[in-house]
C-alpha positions in Angstrom: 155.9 -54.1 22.1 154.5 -53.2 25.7 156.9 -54.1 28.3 155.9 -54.6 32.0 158.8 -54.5 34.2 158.9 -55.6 38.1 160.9 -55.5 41.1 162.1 -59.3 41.2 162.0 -58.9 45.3 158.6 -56.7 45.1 155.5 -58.7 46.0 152.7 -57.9 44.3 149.3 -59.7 44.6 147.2 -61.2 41.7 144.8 -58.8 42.3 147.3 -55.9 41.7 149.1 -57.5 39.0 145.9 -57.7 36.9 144.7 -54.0 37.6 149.1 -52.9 36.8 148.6 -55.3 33.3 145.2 -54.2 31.6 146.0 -50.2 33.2 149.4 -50.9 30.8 147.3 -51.9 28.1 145.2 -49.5 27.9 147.2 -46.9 29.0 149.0 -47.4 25.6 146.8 -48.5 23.3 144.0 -45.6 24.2 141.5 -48.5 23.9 141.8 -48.9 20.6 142.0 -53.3 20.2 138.5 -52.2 22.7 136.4 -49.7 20.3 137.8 -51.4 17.3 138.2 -55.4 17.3 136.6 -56.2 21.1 140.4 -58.1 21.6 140.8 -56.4 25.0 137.6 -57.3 25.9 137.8 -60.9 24.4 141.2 -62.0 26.6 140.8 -59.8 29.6 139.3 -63.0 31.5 141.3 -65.5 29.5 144.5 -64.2 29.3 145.0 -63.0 32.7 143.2 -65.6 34.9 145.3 -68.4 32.9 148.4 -66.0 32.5 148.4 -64.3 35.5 146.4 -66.3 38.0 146.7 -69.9 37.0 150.6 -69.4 36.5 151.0 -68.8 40.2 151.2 -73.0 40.8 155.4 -72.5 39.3 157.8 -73.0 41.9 160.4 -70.5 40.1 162.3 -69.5 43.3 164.4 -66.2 42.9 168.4 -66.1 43.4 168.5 -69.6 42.1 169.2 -68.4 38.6 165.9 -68.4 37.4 163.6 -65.7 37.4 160.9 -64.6 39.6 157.4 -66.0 39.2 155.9 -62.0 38.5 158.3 -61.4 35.8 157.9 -64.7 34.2 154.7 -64.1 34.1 155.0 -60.7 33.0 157.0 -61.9 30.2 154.2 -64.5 29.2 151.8 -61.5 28.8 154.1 -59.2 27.2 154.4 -62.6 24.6 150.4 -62.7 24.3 149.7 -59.1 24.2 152.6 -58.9 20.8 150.3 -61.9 19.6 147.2 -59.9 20.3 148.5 -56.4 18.1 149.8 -58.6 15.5 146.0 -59.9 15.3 145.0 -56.7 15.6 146.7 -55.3 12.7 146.2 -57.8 10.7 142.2 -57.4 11.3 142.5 -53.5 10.3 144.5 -54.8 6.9 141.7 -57.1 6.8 138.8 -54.4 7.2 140.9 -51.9 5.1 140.7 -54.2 2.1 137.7 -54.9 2.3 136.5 -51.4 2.6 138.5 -50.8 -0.3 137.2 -53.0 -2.2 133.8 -52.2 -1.2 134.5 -48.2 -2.4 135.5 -49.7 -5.6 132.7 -51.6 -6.3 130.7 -48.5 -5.6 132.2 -46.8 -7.4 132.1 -49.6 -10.4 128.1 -50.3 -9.8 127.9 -45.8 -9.9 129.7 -45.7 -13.5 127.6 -48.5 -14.8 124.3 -46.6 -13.9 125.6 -43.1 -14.9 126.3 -44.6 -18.1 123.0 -47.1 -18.6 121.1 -43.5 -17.7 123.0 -41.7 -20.0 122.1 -44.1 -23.1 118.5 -44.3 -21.9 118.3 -40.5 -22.3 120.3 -40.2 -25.5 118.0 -38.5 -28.2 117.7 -39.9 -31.4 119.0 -37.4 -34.2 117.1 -37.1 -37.8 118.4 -34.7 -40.5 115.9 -34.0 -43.3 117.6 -32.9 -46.4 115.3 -31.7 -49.5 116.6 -32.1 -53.2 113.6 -31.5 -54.9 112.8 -29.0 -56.6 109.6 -27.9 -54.7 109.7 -26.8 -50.8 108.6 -30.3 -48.3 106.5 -28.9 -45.6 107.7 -31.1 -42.8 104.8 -32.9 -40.2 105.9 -34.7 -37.4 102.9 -36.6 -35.9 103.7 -38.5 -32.5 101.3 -41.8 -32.0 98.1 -40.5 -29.9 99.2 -36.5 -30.5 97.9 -34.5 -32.9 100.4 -33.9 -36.1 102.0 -30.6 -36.5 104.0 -28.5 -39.0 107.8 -28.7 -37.7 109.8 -26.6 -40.6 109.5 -25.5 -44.0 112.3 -27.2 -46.1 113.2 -25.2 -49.1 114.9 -26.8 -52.0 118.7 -27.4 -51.2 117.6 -26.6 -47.4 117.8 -29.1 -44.3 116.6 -29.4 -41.0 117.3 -31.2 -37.9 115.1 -32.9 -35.6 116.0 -35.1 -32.2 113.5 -37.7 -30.4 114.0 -39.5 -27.1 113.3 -42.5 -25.7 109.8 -43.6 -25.5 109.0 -41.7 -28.7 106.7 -43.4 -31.9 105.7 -41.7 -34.6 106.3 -40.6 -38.6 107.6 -37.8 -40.6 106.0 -36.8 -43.7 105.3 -34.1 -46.2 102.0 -32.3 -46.0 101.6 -31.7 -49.9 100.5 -33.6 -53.0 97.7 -35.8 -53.9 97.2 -39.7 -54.0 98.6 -40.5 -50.5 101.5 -40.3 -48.3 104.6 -41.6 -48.1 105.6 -41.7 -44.4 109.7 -42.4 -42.6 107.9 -44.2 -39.5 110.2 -44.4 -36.1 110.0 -45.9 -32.6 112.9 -45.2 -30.4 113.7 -47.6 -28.1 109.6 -47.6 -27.1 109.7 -51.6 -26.1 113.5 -52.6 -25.9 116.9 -50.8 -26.4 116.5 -50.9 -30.2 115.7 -48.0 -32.5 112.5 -49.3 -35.2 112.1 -47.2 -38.8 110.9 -47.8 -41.6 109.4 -46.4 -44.8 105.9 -46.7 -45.8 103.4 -46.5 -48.7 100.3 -48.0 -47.1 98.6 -44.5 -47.0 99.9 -43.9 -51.3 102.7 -41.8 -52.3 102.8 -38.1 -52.4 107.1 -37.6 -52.5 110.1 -39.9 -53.2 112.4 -40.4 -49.8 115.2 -42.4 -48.8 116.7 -43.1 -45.5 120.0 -43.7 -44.1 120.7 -45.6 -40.9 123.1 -44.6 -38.4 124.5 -48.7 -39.3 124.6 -48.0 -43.1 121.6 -49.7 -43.8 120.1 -48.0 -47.1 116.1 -47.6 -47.6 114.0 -45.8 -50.6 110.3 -45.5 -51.7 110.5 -43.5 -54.8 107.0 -44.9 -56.5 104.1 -46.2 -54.9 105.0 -50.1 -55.5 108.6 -49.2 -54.0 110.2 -52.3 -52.6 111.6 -50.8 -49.4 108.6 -49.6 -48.4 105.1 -51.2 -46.3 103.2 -52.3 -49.2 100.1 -53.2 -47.1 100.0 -53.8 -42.9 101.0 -57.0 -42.5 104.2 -56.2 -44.3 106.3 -56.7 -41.7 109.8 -57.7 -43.0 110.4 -54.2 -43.9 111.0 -52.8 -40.8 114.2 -52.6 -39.7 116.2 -52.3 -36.3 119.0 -49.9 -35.1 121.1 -48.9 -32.5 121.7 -44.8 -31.0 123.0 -42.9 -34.0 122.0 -40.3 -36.9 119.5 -40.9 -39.6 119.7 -39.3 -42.5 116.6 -38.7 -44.7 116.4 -37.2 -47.9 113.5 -36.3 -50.7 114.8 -37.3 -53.7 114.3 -39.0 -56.7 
C-alpha cells in the first residue's frame, strides 16, 4: 500500500500536491500500471482533479479533532491508488490466464497436426510370402509408370514392400500363361481409406490370397474365384481399410 504522509500545519498547494502524489506513484511502481494496463494514465486526470482538487471545498479545520484537509485527502488517494493495484493485479491474473490458456491451445492445435501429418505419411506395409513350389517373380506396376521386377520370391521365401500415400497400383507375378491374377491397391489416393482388392479380369496365371490389416480374408485360387473382379463393373469386391499390414500369400 503507498502511503503519502504530510505535515498537518505544512501548506502545500494543489499544484504541489499533484506533482508529490503521481512522483509517489511512480516512484514505486517504476511505471509499471503505465507500460502495462494504461491505469496511471487512465486516473491521472480523474482521480486527482476530483481527489485532490475538487476535495479542497471541505471545511476540515485542524486542532479541532479532525484532520487536516491535505491528509484527508491524502488518505482518499492512498484508498483509490489500493483500489487501482488491486485492479491491476487482478488484470495481470487476467492476462496470465489467458495467455495460458492461449499456450495450451497451441500447443493442443501443434499435437493434432504433428499427429494428422504423421498418419498422412504412414506407408502402407505388404509382405509377400510364396508357398508354391515354383519361384513368383514379383512386378510392382504403379498407375501411369512403367511395371518393374521388385524381387525374386523363392519357394518358402518372403519379401516386404511399403507404399505411401497417394500410391495406386497392383502386384503380380510375371510367369505363366492364360492371364494374370493381380492384388490391386490404392492407399489413401482419394480419402483416408486404404482400397485392395484381388482380380481376375486379365485371367489367372497363380493362386493368392490376401490378409487385411482388419482381418478381412480374400482368395482367387481359379479363374471364376469368387473373391476376385470377375469383369470391370464388378465393383462390390473391393474392399476398404484403415493404416496396417497386408499379408499376401501364393498359395493354393
Amino acid at each position: 500500500m503507498y502511503f503519502l504522509s504530510a505535515s498537518s500545519d505544512e501548506e502545500v498547494t494543489d499544484d504541489e500536491m499533484n506533482s508529490n502524489v503521481w512522483s509517489e506513484i511512480e516512484s514505486e511502481s517504476d511505471g509499471e500500471f503505465l507500460e502495462d494496463h494504461g491505469i496511471v494514465e487512465q486516473f491521472r486526470e480523474s482521480l486527482v482533479r476530483s481527489l485532490l482538487l475538487g476535495s479542497s471545498s471541505e471545511n476540515l479545520k485542524p486542532g479541532s479533532g479532525q484532520q487536516s484537509t491535505s491528509q484527508t485527502k491524502y488518505k482518499l488517494v492512498d484508498h483509490k491508488l489500493e483500489e487501482i493495484e488491486e485492479s491491476a493485479r487482478n488484470i495481470r491474473r487476467r492476462c496470465t490466464g489467458c495467455y495460458e490458456q492461449g499456450r495450451k491451445q497451441q500447443s493442443r492445435e501443434a499435437s493434432y497436426a504433428a499427429a494428422k501429418k504423421t498418419v498422412l505419411i504412414m506407408p502402407i506395409d505388404i509382405v509377400f510370402i510364396n508357398r508354391l513350389s515354383h519361384t513368383i517373380n514379383l512386378v510392382k506396376t504403379r498407375n501411369n509408370r512403367p511395371s518393374r521386377q521388385i524381387a525374386n520370391i523363392h519357394p518358402g521365401g518372403s519379401v516386404s514392400c511399403s507404399l505411401p500415400d497417394g500410391w495406386s497400383g497392383n502386384f503380380r507375378h510375371a510367369g505363366g500363361t492364360g492371364g494374370i491374377t493381380l492384388f490391386e491397391v490404392s492407399v489413401r489416393a482419394n480419402d483416408r481409406n486404404v482400397y485392395y482388392d484381388l482380380s481376375v479380369i486379365d485371367g489367372f496365371n497363380v493362386p493368392m490370397k490376401v490378409r487385411a490389416p482388419d482381418g478381412t480374408r480374400l482368395k482367387a485360387l481359379h479363374r471364376r474365384a469368387r473373391d476376385a473382379y470377375l469383369f470391370p463393373a464388378d465393383n462390390c469386391k473391393t474392399h476398404a481399410s484403415r493404416a496396417g499390414k497386408f499379408i499376401v500369400t501364393f498359395e493354393r
